[in-house]
C-alpha positions in Angstrom: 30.8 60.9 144.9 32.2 62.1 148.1 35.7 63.8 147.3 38.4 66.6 149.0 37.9 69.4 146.9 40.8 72.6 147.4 39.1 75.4 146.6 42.1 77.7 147.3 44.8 77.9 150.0 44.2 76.4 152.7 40.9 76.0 152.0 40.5 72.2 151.1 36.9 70.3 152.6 35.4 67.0 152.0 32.1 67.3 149.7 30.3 65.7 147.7 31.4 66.0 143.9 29.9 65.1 140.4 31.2 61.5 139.5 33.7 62.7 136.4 32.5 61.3 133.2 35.3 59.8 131.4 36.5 61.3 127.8 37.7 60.0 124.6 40.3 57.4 125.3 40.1 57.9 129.1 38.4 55.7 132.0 36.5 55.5 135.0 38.7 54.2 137.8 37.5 53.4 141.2 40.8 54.3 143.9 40.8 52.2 146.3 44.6 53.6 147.5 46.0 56.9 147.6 49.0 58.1 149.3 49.9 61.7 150.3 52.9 63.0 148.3 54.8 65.6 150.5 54.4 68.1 147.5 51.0 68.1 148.6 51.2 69.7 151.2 52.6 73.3 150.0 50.4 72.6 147.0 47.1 72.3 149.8 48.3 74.7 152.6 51.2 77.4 150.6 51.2 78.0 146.9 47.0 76.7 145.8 47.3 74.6 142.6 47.6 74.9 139.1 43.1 75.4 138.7 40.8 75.5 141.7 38.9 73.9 142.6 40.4 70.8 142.4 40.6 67.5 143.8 44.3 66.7 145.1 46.4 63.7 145.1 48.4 61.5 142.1 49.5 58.3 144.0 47.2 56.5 143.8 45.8 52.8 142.6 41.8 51.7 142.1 40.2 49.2 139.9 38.7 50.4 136.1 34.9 50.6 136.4 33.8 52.2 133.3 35.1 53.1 129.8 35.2 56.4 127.8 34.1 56.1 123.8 37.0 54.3 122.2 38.8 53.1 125.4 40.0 49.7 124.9 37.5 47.5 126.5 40.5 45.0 128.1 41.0 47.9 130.8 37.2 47.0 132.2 37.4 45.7 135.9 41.4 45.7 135.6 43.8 46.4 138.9 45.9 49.7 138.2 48.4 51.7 138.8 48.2 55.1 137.6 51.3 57.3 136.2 50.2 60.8 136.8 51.6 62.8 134.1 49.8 63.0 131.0 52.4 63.8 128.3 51.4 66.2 125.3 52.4 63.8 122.6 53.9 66.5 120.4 57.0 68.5 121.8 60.2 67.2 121.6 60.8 65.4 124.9 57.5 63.2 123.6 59.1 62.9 120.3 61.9 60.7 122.3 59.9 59.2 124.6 61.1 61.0 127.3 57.9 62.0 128.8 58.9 63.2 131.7 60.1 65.5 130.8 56.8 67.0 128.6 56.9 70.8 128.1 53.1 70.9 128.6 52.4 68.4 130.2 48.9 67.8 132.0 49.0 65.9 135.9 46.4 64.1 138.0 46.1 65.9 141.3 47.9 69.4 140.5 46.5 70.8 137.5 43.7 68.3 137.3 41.2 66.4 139.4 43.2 63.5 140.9 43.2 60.5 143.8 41.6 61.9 146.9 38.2 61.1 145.7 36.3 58.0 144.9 36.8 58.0 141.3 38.8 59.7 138.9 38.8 60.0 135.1 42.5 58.5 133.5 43.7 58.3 130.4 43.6 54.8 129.2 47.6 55.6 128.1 48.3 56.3 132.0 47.2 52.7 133.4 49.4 50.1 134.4 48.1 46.7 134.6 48.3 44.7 138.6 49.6 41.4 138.8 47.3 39.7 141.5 49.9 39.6 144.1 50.5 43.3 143.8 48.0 45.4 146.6 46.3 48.2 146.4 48.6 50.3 148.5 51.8 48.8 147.3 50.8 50.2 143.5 49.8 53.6 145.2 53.2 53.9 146.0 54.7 52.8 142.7 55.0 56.4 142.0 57.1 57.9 144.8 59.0 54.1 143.9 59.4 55.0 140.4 61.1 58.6 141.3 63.6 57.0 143.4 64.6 54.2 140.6 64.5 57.1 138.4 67.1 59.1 140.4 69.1 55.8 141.2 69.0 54.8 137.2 70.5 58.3 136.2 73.4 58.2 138.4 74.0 54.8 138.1 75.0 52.9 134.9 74.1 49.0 135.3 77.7 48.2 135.0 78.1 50.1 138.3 80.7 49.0 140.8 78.4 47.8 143.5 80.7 48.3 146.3 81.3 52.0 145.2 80.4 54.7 148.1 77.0 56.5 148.2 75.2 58.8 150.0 71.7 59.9 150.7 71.3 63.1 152.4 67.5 63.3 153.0 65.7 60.1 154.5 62.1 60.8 153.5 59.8 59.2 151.3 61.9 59.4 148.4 65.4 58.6 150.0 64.1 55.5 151.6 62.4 53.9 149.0 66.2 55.1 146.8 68.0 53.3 149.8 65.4 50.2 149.4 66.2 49.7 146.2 70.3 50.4 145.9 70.6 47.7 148.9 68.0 45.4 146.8 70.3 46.0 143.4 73.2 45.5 145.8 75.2 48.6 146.8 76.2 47.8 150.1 78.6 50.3 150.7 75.7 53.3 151.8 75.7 56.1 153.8 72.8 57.9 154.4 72.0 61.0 156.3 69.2 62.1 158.4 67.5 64.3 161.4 65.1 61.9 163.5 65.8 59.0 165.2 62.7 56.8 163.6 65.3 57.0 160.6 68.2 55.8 162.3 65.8 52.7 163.4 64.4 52.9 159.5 68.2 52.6 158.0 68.8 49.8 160.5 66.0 47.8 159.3 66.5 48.2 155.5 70.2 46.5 156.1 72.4 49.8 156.4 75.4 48.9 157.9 75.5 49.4 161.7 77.4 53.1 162.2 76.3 54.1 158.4 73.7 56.7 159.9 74.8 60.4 160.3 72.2 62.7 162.7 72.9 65.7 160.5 70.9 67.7 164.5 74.6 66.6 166.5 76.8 65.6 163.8 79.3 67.5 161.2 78.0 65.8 158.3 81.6 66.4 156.1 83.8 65.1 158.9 81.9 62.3 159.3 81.6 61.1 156.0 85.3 62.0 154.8 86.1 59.9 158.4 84.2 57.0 157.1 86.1 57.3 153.4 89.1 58.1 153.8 88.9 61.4 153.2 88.2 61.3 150.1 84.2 60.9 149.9 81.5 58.6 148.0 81.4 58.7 144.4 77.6 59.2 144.1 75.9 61.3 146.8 72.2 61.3 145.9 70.7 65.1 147.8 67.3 64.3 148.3 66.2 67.5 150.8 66.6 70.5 147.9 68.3 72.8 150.7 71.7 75.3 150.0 73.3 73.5 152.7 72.7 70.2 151.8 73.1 70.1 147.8 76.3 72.0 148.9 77.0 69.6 151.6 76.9 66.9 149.0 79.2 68.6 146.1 81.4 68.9 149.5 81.3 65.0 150.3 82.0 64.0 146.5 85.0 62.4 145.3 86.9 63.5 142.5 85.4 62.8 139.1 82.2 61.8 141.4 78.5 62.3 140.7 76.2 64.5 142.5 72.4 63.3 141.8 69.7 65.7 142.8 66.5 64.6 143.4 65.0 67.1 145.8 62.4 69.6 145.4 63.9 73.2 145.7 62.9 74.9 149.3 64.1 78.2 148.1 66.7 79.9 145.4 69.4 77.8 145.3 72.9 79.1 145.4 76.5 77.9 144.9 79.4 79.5 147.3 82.7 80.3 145.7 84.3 77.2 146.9 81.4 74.8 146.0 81.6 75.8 142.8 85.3 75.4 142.8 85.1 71.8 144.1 82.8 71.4 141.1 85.2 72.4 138.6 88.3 70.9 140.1 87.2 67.6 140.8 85.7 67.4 137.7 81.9 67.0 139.2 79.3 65.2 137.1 76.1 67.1 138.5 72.8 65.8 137.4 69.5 66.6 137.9 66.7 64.2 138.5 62.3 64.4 138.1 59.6 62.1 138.1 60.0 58.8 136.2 60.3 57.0 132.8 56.9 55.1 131.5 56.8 53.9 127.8 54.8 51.2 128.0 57.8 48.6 128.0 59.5 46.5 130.2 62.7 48.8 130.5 61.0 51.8 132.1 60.9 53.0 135.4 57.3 51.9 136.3 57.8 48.7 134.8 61.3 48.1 136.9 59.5 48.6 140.1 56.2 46.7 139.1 58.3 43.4 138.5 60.2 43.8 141.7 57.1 44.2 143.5 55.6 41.3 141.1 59.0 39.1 142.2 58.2 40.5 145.7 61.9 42.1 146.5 61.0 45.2 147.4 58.3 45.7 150.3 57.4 49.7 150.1 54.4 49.0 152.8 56.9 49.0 155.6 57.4 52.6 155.1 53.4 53.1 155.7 52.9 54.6 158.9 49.4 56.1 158.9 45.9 54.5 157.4 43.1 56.7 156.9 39.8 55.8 155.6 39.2 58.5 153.0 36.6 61.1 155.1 39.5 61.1 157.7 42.2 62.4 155.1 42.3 65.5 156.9 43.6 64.1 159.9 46.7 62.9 157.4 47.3 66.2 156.1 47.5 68.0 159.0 50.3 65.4 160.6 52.0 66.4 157.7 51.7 69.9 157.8 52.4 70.0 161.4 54.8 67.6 161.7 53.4 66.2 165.3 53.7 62.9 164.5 56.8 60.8 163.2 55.7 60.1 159.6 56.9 58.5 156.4 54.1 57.5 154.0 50.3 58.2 154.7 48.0 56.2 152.8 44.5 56.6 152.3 41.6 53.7 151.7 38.5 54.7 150.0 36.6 51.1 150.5 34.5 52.1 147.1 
């Protein structure tokens, strides 16, 4: 099978690979959709992965076209999406059910072989059964989706006040698909902060209220959000950059007895200043933390939420597709990323196996 193999930093090439025979339990899935994850792209260009060589990439969604020895034979010729974490069934966070948050944990794409290939070998316990109106590329992104109602879930109770003020600092991937689904669940009242102008236009078309935008490139983020409050600030502020100045930023722009979600990946060390971690303690800050996404294998988890809104078709994640590659062009994808010389949100690949 042809596949991108990553041999080591920076050194990642398209080749032809052995078709991976599936294992006890596991089968043989066919992607036809697989979308570049941002954490990608240190993984590929900075830091190498978790083994080399390996093949990158864990959204993704393909069709089941073989079966391991004991796989359950109802998976053959299914539509899937595929949850990427493969839970070790034995610590304590598997124990409750709360896989993700395994302490030794495998994962498709990062410490082994994953999406960007023609097939992949998956757990049968890992698949996620497609309704027929469901696509390919929508269930590629029901990962990146399932982070955000994650983070969303964890701050917010469903008894929430729904005209409470929230904040997104960070309007990639993950903070537009978060500010897709608070509007869809029906918090109006959103601010959301960003540093291009394609997410001004982006907020505007998901329904955020006209003047809701900050440019954190011209604006004072605090003054403008404590002009828009009253002074006093939103009561959830989800950070979804993973940057000193922002997850301070966001403590900053919290009301009292507010929540502070974060959701973003850590650039560097993070560190509190003397008064952050003042306004922590005297406005009696709930700060949480926030990674990957609940899937039990019931209609109350993460994946399961987004799969029946996608099912009921309320949420539309292909708007926020702005690249198609055919597979042997992934490259071209990685490097946009890389290099940021193109306005970007998701970039989706299409095998056509």
């Amino acid at each position: 099978m042809k596949a991108w193999i990553l041999h080591g930093i920076s050194n990642i090439c398209y080749d032809e690979a052995a078709e991976p025979e599936p294992a006890e339990h596991e089968v043989l899935v066919a992607v036809k959709a697989a979308g570049i994850c941002g954490s990608d792209i240190p993984r590929i260009y900075q830091t190498g992965a978790h083994v080399h060589p390996l093949i990158p990439g864990h959204e993704f969604a393909g069709q089941v076209i073989g079966l391991g020895r004991n796989a359950d034979a109802k998976w053959l010729d299914r539509r899937v999406g595929i949850f990427p974490l493969i839970p070790c069934g034995r610590c304590i966070a598997c124990r409750k059910q709360r896989y993700e948050m395994c302490r030794g944990y495998s994962y498709l794409g990062s410490r082994r072989d994953g999406g960007f290939a023609e097939y992949v070998a998956v757990p049968e316990w890992n698949l996620i059964e497609l309704p027929d109106n469901v696509s390919y590329e929508q269930a590629a992104m029901m990962e990146p989706m399932a982070v955000a109602v994650h983070a969303m879930r964890n701050a917010l109770p469903p008894d929430a006040y729904r005209r409470s003020p929230i904040a997104v600092w960070g309007f990639g991937t993950i903070g537009i698909l978060l500010a897709m689904f608070l509007i869809e669940a029906g918090y109006s009242n959103l601010y959301v902060i960003g540093n291009k102008d394609f997410q001004r236009k982006t907020a505007m078309q998901l329904g955020v209220a006209e003047g809701h935008f900050c440019d954190s490139r011209s604006d004072s983020v605090q003054e403008w959000l404590m002009a828009w409050t009253d002074g006093i600030g939103v009561d959830v502020f989800f950070e979804c950059v993973g940057k000193n100045e922002t997850v301070a930023g966001a403590v900053m722009g919290t009301a009292p007895g507010g929540t502070v979600q974060l959701v973003g990946n850590p650039a560097s060390d993070m560190l509190f200043e003397k008064n952050v971690y003042w306004k922590i303690l005297r406005d009696q800050l709930t700060v949480r933390g926030s990674w990957n996404s609940s899937f039990r294998h019931d209609r109350e988890d993460d994946w399961h939420y987004v799969l029946d809104k996608l099912r009921r078709e309320e949420i539309h994640p292909q708007q926020c597709i702005t690249h198609r590659f055919s597979l042997d062009a992934l490259l071209q994808g990685l490097l946009i990323m890389r290099d940021k010389t193109q306005e970007y949100v998701k970039v989706m690949t299409e095998t056509g196996v």
